[in-house]
C-alpha positions in Angstrom: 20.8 5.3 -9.3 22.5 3.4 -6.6 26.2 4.8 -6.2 26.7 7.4 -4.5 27.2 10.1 -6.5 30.4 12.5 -6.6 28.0 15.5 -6.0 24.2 15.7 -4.8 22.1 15.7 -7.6 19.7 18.8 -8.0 16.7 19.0 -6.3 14.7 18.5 -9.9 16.4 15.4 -10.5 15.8 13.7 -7.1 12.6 11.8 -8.6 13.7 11.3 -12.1 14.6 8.8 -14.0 15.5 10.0 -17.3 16.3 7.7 -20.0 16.2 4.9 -17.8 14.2 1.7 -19.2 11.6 0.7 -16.7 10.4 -2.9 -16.7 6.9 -3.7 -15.2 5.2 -6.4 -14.9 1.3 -6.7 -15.1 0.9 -3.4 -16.2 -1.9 -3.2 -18.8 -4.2 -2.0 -15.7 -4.5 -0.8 -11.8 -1.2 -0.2 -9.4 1.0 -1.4 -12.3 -0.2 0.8 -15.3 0.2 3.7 -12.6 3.5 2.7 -11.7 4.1 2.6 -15.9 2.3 6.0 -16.7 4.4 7.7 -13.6 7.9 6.6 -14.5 6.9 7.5 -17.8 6.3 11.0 -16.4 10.0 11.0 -14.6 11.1 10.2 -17.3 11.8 6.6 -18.1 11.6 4.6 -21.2 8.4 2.2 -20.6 7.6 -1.8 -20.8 4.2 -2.5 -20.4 3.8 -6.3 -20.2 1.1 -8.8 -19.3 -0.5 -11.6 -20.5 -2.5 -10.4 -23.4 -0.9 -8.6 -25.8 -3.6 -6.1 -27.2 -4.0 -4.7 -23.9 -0.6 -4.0 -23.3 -0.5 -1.9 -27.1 -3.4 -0.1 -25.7 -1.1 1.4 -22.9 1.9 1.5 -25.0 0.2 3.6 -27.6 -1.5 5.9 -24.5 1.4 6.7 -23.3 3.5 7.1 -26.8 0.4 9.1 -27.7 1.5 11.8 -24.6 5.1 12.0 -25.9 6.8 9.0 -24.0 8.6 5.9 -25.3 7.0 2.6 -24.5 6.7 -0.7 -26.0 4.4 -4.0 -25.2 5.4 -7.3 -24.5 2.9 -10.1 -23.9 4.0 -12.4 -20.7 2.6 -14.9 -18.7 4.8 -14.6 -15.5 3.1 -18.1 -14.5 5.8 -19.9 -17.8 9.8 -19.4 -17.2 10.0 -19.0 -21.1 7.9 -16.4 -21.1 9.4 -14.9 -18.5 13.1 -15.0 -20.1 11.5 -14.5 -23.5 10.5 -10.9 -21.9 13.9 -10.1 -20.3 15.7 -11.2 -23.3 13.0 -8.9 -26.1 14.1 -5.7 -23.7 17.6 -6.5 -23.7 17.4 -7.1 -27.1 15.4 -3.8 -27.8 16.8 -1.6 -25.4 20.1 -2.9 -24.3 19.2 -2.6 -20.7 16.9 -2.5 -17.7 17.5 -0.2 -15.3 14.3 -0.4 -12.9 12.1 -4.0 -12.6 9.3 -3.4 -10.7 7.9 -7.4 -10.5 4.0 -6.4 -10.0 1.9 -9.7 -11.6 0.3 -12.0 -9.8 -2.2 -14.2 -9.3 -4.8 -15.2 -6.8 -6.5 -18.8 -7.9 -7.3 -19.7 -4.4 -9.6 -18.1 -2.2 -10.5 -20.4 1.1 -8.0 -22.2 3.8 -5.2 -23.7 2.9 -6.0 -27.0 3.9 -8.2 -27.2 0.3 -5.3 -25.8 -1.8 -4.2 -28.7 -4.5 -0.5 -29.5 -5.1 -0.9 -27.8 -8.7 -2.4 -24.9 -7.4 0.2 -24.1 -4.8 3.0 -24.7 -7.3 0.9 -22.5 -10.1 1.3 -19.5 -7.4 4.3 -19.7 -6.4 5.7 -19.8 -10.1 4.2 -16.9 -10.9 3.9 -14.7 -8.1 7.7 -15.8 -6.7 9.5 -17.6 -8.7 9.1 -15.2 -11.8 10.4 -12.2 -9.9 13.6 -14.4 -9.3 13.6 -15.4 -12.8 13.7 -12.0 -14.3 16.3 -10.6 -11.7 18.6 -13.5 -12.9 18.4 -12.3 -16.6 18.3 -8.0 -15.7 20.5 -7.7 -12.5 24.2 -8.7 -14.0 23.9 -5.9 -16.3 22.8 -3.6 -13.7 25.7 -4.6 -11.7 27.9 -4.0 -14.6 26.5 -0.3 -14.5 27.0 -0.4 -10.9 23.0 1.1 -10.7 19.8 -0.2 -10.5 16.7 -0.7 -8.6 14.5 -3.7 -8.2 11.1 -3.5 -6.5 8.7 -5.9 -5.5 5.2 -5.6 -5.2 3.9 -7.7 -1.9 1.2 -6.8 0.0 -0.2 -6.1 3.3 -1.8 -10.1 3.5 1.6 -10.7 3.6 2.2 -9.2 7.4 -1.2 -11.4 8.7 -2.2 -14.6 9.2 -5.7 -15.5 6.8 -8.0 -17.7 6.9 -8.5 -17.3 3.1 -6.0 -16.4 1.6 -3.4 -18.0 3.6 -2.0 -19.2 0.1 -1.9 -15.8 -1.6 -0.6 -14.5 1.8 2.6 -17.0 1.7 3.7 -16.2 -1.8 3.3 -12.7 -0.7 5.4 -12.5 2.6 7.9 -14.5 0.7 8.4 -11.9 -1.7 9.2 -9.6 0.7 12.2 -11.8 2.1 13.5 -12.3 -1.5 14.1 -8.7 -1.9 15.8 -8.3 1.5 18.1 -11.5 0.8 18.5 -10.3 -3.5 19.1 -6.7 -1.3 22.4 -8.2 0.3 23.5 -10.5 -2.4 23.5 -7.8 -5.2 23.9 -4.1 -2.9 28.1 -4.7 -3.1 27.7 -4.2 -6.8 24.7 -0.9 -7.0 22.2 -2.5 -7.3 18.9 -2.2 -5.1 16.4 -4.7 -4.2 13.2 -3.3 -2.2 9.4 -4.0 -1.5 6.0 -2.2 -1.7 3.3 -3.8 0.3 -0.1 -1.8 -0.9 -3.3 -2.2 1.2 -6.7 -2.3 -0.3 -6.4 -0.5 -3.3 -9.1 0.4 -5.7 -8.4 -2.1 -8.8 -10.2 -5.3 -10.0 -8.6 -7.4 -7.9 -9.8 -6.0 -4.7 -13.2 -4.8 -6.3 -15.3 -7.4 -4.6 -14.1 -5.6 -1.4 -14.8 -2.3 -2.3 -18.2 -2.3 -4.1 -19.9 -3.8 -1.4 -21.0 -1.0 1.1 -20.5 -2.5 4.6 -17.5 -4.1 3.6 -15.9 -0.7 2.0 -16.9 0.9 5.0 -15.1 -1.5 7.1 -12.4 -0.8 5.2 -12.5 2.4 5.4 -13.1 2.7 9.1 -9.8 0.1 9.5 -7.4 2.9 7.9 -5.7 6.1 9.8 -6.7 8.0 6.8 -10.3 6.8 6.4 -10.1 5.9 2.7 -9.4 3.5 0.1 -5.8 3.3 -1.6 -5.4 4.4 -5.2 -3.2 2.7 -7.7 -1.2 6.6 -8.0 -0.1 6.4 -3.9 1.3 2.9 -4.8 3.0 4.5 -8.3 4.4 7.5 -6.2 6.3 5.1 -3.6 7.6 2.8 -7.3 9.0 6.3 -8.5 10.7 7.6 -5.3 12.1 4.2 -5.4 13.5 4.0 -8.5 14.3 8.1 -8.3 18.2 9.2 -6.8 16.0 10.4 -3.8 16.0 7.1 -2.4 19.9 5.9 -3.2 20.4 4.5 0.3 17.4 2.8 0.5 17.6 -1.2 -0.1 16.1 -4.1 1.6 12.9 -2.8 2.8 9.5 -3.5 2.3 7.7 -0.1 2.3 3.5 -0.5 3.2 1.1 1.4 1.8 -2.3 1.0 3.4 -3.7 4.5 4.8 -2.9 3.1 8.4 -4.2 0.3 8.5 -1.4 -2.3 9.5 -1.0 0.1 12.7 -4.4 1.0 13.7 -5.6 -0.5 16.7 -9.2 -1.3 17.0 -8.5 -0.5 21.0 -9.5 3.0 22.3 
């Protein structure tokens, strides 16, 4: 996936990943069951993880159900023992992880970040930064071993702004974006590939208090070059292109997807 190859690889297998084993994170719903269902599609071998177990089985047996190969893992990225535990049942499995997309997190705090408690902060920084470190540690040795792999980050566009907030959210956020580009140069000697995805308003649960309210989905929409909401599939499209030989000389970039809106100015 990340050496460059002794010839170009046909055009049919630029965004596939066949027989690759695809880690992701939080994806029993929204952007990271898409990202699970499309590298599924292209290809890979699936783990659905997040914190409840049923829900991941439900995805697991969707997609086995289609013809794919999937298994569940329960998680909570929040626990480092979790987290390892989940590396380690993979490796175990599988013998390998080829693609890690990091895409759980959580969002406790919602108001300035002079209110945020000690616990609080730590609690989101565990699991939306720390955790992504944690599970590199365990998959990216035997990626470099295989001198291919790709490693992609889920950050977000609250990450490029100041908030008043969700300044807290907006700081694990950014941050993930400078771990890939510094796990980008410490690990691109050896194949591997660290990149980020920073999705704008996107129509999932977590942004659903945005988007059912009229004048605030309108807002939205007016904010964005392409006048619409996100879907979790244009976030899964980027993961797979990612992940895909098409982008082999791509590392240590954070890739936004927001219809626009990061560049549209409210001028003219």
């Amino acid at each position: 996936m990340s050496a460059a190859p002794d010839q170009a690889p046909r055009q049919s297998e630029l965004f596939r990943v066949d027989g690759k084993v695809a880690l992701i994170t939080g994806s029993s719903r929204g952007i990271g069951r898409a990202i699970a269902e499309q590298m599924a599609a292209a290809g890979a071998r699936v783990v659905i993880s997040s914190r409840k177990l049923d829900a991941c089985e439900q995805v697991r047996d969707s997609l086995v159900s289609a013809g794919h190969e999937a298994m569940a893992v329960a998680c909570n990225v929040g626990k480092r023992d979790d987290v390892e535990k989940l590396a380690d049942t993979v490796l175990d499995e599988w013998g390998r992880v080829d693609i890690l997309v990091v895409n759980a997190a959580i969002n406790p705090h919602y108001g300035p970040l002079t209110s945020i408690t000690e616990e609080l902060w730590n609690k989101m920084f565990a699991a939306n930064l720390a955790s992504g470190l944690w599970l590199v540690n365990r998959v990216a040795p035997g990626m470099a071993e295989r001198h291919s792999g790709s490693i992609i980050f889920l950050s977000s566009i609250s990450g490029l702004f100041g908030s008043a907030l969700l300044g807290a959210y907006s700081v694990t956020k950014a941050s993930q974006a400078q771990l890939a580009r510094s796990l980008a140069v410490e690990w691109g000697k050896q194949g591997v590939r660290v990149n980020a995805i920073a999705p704008g308003v996107i129509e999932t649960d977590l942004a659903r208090a945005l988007y059912e309210d009229p004048k605030a989905r309108a807002r939205i929409e007016r904010s964005t070059c392409l006048g619409r909401l996100g879907k979790p599939l244009d976030v899964a499209g980027l993961a797979v292109f990612l992940a895909a030989p098409a982008s082999s000389y791509v590392t240590g970039q954070l890739l936004v997807v927001d219809g626009g809106a990061s560049i549209n100015s409210a001028i003219g």
